[in-house]
C-alpha positions, -999 to 999 in steps of 0.1 A, spaced: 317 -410 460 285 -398 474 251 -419 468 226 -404 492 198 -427 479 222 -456 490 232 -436 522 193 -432 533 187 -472 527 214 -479 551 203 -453 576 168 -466 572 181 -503 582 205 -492 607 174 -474 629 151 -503 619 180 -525 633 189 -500 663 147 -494 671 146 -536 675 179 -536 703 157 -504 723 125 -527 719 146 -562 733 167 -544 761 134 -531 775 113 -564 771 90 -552 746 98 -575 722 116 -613 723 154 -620 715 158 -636 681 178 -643 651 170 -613 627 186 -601 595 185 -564 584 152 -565 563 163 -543 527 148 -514 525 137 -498 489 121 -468 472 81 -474 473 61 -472 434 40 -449 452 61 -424 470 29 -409 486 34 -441 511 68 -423 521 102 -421 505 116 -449 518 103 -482 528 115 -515 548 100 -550 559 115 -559 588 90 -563 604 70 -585 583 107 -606 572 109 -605 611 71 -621 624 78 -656 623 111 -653 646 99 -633 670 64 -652 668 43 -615 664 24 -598 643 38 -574 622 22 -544 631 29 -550 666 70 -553 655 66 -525 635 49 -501 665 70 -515 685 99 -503 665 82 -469 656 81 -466 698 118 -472 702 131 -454 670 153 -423 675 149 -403 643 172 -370 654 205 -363 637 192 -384 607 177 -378 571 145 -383 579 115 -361 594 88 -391 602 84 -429 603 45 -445 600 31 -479 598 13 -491 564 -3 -519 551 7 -555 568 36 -540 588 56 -517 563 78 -491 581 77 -460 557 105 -432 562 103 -396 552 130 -372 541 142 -339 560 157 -312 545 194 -324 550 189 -356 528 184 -331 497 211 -308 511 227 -339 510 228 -344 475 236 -308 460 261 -308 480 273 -342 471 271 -328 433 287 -294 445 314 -311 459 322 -336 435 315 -319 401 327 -338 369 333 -369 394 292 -369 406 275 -404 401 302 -423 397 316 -452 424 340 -473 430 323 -507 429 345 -521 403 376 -503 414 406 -529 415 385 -551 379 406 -554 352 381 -555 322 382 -560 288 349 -546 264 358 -556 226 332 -546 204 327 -534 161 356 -559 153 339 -561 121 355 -576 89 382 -550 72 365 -565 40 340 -533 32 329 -504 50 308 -506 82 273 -507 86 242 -502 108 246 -534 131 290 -520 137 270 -484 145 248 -497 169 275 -521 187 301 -492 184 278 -469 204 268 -499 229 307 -508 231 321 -475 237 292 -462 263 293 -494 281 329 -489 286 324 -458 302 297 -468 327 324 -497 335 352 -471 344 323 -449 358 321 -475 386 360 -475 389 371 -505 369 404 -506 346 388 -507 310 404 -517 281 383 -508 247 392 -533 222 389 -535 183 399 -574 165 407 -568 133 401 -604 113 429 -601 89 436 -635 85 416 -663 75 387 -672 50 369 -643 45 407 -623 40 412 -649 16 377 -643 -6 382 -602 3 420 -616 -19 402 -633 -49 373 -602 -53 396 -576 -55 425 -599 -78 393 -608 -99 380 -569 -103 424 -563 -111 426 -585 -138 390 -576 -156 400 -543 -158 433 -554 -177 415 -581 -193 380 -570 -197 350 -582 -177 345 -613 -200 378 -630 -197 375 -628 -161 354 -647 -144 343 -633 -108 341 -657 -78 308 -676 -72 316 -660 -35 329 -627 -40 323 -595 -24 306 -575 -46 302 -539 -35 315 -513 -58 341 -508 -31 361 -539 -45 358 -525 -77 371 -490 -60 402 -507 -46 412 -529 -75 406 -494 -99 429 -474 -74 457 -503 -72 459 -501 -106 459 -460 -108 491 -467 -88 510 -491 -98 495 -504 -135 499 -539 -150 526 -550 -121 511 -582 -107 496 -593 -142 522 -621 -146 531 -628 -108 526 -661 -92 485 -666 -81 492 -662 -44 516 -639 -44 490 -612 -67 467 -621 -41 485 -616 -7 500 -581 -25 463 -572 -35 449 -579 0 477 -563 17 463 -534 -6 430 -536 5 435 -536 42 461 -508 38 431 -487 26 404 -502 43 414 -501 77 423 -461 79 387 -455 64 376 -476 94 395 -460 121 385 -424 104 346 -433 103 350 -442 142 368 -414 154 342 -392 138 319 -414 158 341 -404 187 350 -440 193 387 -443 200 399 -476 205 434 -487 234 441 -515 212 436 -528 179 445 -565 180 451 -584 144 440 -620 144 473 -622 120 497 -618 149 481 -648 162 489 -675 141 522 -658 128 532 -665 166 522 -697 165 499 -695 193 463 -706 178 484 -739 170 497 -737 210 462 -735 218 450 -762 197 476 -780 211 469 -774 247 431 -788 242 445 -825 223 468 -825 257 440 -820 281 417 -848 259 393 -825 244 402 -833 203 403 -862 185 410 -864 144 382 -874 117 383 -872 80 420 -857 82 407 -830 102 412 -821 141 381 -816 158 370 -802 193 346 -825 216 320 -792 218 292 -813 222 309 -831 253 321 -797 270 289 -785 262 270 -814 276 292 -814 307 288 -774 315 251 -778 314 247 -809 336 266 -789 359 241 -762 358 211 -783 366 198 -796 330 186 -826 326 203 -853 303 171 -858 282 164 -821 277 204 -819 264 199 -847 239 172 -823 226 198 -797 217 215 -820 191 252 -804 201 274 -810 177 313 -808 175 335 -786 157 365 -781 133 397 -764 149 420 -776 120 408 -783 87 422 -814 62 442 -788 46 462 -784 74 448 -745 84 428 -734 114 396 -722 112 383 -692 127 367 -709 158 405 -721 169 418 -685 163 390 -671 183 396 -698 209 436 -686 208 424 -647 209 403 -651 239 429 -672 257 454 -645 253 431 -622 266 428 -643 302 461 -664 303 483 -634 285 469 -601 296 451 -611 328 419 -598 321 392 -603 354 365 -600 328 359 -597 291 329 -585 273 321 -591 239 295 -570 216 282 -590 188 253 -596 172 226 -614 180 231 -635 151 265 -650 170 244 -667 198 249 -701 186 289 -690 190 284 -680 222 281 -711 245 306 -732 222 335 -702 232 326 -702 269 328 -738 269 366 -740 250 382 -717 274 363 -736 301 383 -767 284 411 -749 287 409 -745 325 404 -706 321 365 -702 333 350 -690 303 317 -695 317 325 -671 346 347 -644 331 338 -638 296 301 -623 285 286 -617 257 260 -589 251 234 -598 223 222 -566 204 194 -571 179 185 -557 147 186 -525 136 156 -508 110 164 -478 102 134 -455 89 126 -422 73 93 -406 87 76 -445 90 89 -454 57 118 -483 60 152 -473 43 177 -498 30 199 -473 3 212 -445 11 199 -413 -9 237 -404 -18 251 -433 -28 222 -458 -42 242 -482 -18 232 -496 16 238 -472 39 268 -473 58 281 -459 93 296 -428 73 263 -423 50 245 -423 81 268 -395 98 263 -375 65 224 -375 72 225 -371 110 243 -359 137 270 -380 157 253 -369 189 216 -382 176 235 -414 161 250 -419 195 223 -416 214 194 -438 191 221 -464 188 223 -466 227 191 -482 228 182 -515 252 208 -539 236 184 -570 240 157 -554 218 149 -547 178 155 -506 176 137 -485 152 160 -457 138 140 -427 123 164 -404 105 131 -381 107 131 -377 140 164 -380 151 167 -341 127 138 -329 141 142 -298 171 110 -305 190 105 -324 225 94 -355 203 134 -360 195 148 -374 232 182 -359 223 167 -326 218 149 -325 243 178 -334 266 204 -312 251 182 -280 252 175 -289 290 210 -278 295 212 -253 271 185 -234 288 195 -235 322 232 -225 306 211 -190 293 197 -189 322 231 -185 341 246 -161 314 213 -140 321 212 -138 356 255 -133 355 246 -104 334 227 -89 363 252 -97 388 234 -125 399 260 -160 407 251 -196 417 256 -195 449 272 -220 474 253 -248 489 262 -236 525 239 -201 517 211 -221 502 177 -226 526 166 -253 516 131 -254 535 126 -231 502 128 -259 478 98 -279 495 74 -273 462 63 -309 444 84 -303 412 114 -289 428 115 -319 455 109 -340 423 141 -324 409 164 -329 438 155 -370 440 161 -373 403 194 -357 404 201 -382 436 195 -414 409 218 -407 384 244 -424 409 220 -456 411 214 -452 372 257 -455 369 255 -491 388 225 -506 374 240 -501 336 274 -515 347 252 -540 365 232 -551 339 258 -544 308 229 -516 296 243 -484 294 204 -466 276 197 -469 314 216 -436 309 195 -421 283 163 -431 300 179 -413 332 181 -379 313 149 -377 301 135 -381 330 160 -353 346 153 -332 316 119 -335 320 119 -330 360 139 -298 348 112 -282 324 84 -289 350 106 -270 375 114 -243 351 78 -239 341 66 -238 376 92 -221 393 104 -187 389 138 -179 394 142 -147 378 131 -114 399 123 -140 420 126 -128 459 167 -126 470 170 -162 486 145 -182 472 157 -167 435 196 -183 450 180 -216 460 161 -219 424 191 -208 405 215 -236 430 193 -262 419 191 -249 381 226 -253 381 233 -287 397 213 -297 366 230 -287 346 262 -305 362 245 -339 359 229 -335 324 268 -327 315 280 -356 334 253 -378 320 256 -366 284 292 -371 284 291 -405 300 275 -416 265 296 -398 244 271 -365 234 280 -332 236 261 -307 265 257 -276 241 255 -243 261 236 -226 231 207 -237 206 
């Protein structure tokens, strides 16, 4: 996997670290401990392209200025053979490098020769991870926050295995537990007022309740009548929320796959504790000291984990007692486990069953609080929560109509779910708004996210590659092909906005690393419309067309890589590349 921005920082530091041998072996300057100095890309690339300190990182070993290092380097630095033209002095001692025409040959044909596969790496290559994200209740039908972390899940998944990792997309389904048991009592409730009539029934304090419980108790009884009328309380129940979930959970999987989410495993939190292995787990933290029993329930020392992982990352005793940690409930007086144990038991099975090296959660950022309690039980149970398992926070969603805020959904009069929203926009807009900065509150215009201008990012991206794809279906017409990267002259792309062109297409490969890197796949989205918009400057300045025979091939080469890494790109978050609009 090529990364020529990567290759040019290591050339850079190699001649840096080569110039300072020349200048020692000849006595012009001092032998001395030195490291490799990094070397980045400058804000201002008018300084150069590339840019290094070793010099100034360098002054207090070999007792010199740094503009005497740095000439000194400059003197002994052999810049033939490589990727760049020129080397200068600026500032305090910086050593600023400047590209030849083989660096940007360099990277078309590092995108002619690897196609599809351009950008991505193998940094993670040998990582087992784990990204579990939606997971939301099979109590009711998705909504905004399960659309934004389904997008956020499913992209970030794809950077991961972008960068060579073994990715696992994962989808708990809760269908055990309290909120099973209340999702039980609305629809037996909704079942026996509609045999009854609404005023012998009384509904739960607690209930659910959407029209959709009303939906599934109506269509039970469509089916199959009067038939759990006289049954035994739990037994109308468990049938009735068997029911439920039996209808509830297709809708679900439906909804995503429009979405183009398709999950490797859906894991039910039932299996866990029909196994026995939540009470294994609760077991395993009384034998390791970490429970003790209170009011006839089993709790978990939290606050003492807690307190212990944090001392061990530097806090202060009196700034923890501020915290007021508090313990929790793994087994309640009744003698059932509460959803903390059973997430506890899911996330050990994730590390001590199926060997994950990492596991990513997507909630929301309403689940912080859970977040440190979690990573501090598996660290309890000797299986390094802290280290291995991460949580990405995603904020709020507000979803708007030209400015105005929109809680119902114009079809329905209910709040608007995952599959009102696809009824209103695309799944291509939907995918890309929702794969926004996790971290921060997004804005969702339904407005703009219809609208075919270059105010609508998707747009404007999507029609990037659906002109250059006209572009190559006109010139074909005239006999005209992209031609190879071996018959392209490249001192013919030397204009600012093709230059501009070639070193975006070189940081989509840098773009790939920093979103596995940082678990924030919109650096993606951000990327291409950039590109797109270093395209239509091109485009606008450049003629390709009737152009003269070999700058015409150069133009149309370029045009054409573009279109490789807007594909590559757009399909890396899960959006078509449409060849017409």
């Amino acid at each position: 996997m090529i990364n020529m921005i990567q290759n040019a920082k290591d050339q850079a530091a190699s001649l840096a670290m080569a110039a300072y041998e020349a200048a020692v072996a000849d006595g012009t300057l001092p032998r001395a401990e030195v490291k490799t100095a990094p070397v980045e890309i400058p804000k201002d690339t008018a300084n150069g392209d590339f840019t290094t300190t070793f010099a100034l990182a360098a002054s207090k070993a070999l007792r010199q200025p740094p503009r005497n290092i740095a000439q000194a380097l400059l003197d002994h630095m052999k810049l033939e053979g490589t990727y760049f033209a020129s080397a200068e002095i600026a500032g305090p001692g910086f050593l600023n490098f400047r590209l030849n025409d083989s660096w940007y040959a360099g990277v078309m044909e590092a995108v002619e020769a690897e196609g599809e596969a351009y950008g991505t790496n193998d940094g993670l290559r040998g990582k087992k991870i784990m990204v579990e994200f939606v997971s939301a209740n099979p109590t009711g039908p998705m909504h905004m926050g399960n659309a934004r972390g389904g997008v956020l899940g499913d992209t970030l998944a794809s950077v991961l295995t972008a960068c060579g990792a073994d990715v696992t997309r994962e989808f708990y389904v809760n269908d055990a537990g309290h909120q099973i048991d209340k999702f039980a009592h609305s629809i037996e409730a909704r079942y026996l007022q509609l045999i009854k009539g609404e005023e012998a029934v009384p509904f739960p304090e607690d209930g659910y309740q959407g029209g959709d419980i009303r939906d599934l108790a109506q269509a039970y009884y469509d089916q199959s009548g009067e038939k759990l009328l006289n049954v035994p309380e739990e037994e109308r129940q468990a049938e009735l929320a068997q029911y439920g979930l039996s209808v509830n959970l297709p809708k679900m999987k439906t909804d995503l796959q429009r979405y183009k989410i398709n999950y490797d495993n859906w894991f039910y939190e039932s299996t866990l504790h029909e196994s026995g292995y939540v009470a294994e787990t609760v077991d395993l933290l009384t034998e390791r000291g970490w429970t003790y029993e209170k009011d006839g329930a089993l709790w978990l020392r939290t606050a003492d984990i807690m307190r212990e992982n944090l001392l061990k990352a530097g806090k202060k005793e009196k700034d923890i007692e501020k915290l007021d940690l508090k313990d929790d409930v793994l087994r309640r007086a009744n003698g059932f486990y509460t959803y903390f144990a059973a997430d506890i038991a899911y996330h050990r099975n994730k590390f001590a069953v199926r060997g994950f090296d990492k596991v990513i959660n997507v909630w929301g950022a309403d689940h912080h609080g859970h977040v440190a309690r979690l990573k501090g039980a598996l660290d309890a149970l000797g299986l390094d929560g802290s280290g291995k398992l991460d949580i990405v926070l995603m904020q709020l969603v507000k979803l708007l109509r030209d400015g105005e805020v929109v809680r119902m959904s114009k079809r329905t009069g209910k709040a608007i779910s995952l599959s009102d929203l696809l009824d209103e926009v695309s799944v291509d807009a939907a995918r890309w708004y929702f794969n926004a900065k996790p971290d921060t509150q997004m804005d969702f215009d339904l407005g703009l996210a219809v609208r075919e201008d270059s105010e609508n990012p998707i747009y404007y991206v999507e029609y990037a590659h659906a002109r250059i794809c006209s572009l190559l279906r006109a010139m074909e017409a005239e006999g005209v092909t992209v031609p190879a990267q071996s018959g392209v002259d490249m001192s013919l792309l030397s204009g600012e906005t093709e230059v501009a062109l070639i070193k975006q297409i070189s940081q989509f490969c840098e773009e790939i690393r920093l979103a596995a890197r940082d678990y924030d796949p919109s650096h993606i989205n951000r990327y291409l419309q950039e590109l797109a918009g270093c395209f239509h400057r091109f485009y606008n300045a450049c003629r390709i067309k009737g152009e003269e025979p070999a700058v015409q091939a150069a133009r149309l080469k370029l045009a054409d890589d573009t279109r490789v890494v807007l594909r590559n790109g757009l399909k890396l978050i899960g959006v078509d590349a449409p060849e017409k609009m």
